[in-house]
Residue, then its C-alpha position, 0 to 999 in steps of 0.5 A: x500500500x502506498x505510504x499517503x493511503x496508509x497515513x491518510x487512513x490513520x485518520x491523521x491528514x489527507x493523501x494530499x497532505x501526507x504527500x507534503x509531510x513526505x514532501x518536508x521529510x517529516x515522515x520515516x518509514x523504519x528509520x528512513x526518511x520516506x520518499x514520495x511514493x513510497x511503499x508501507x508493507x505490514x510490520x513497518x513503522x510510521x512516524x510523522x514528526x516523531x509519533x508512530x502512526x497507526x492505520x484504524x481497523x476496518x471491518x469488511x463488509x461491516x463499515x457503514x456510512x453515515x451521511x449528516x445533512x446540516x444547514x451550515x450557521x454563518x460563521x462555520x467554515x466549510x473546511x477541515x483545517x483545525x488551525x481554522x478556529x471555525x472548522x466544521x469538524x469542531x462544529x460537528x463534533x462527531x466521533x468519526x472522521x467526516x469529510x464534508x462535501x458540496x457548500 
């Protein structure tokens, strides 16, 4: 598996921003720094900035999605940017990774 899709479902960052952290040198695989596209095999260690990253579990066939229709208030950014203090996924504080789509 790619080392971007690996980090990405760790539910740390998007693909996209795993390959900039790999891109900055901020992520080792075994002790190596990695690549882009680089490849993770099961056993191998992850560390972005330090800290191990781990792949969440998911249960085949078992995974269901849920959707959430939310007429956003003014002042909620439409973003998953935690550095941004009106973000949407603190307003939605669910429990699961959401990803947020159309405006």
């Amino acid at each position: 598996m790619r080392l971007n899709k690996y980090i990405s479902e760790s539910g740390l960052c998007s693909r996209r921003e795993a390959d900039e952290l790999i891109a900055a040198g901020r992520v080792t695989l075994d002790g190596a720094i990695a690549v882009a596209g680089a490849k993770w095999q099961e056993g191998m260690t992850v560390l972005v900035d330090g800290r191990e990253i781990r792949r969440k579990p998911v249960v085949k066939n078992r995974r269901k999605h849920v959707y959430i229709a939310l007429n956003k208030p003014v002042g909620i950014t439409c973003t998953t940017d935690t550095a941004d203090a009106s973000n949407i996924i603190d307003f939605v504080d669910h429990q699961e990774r959401i990803f947020p789509v159309g405006r």
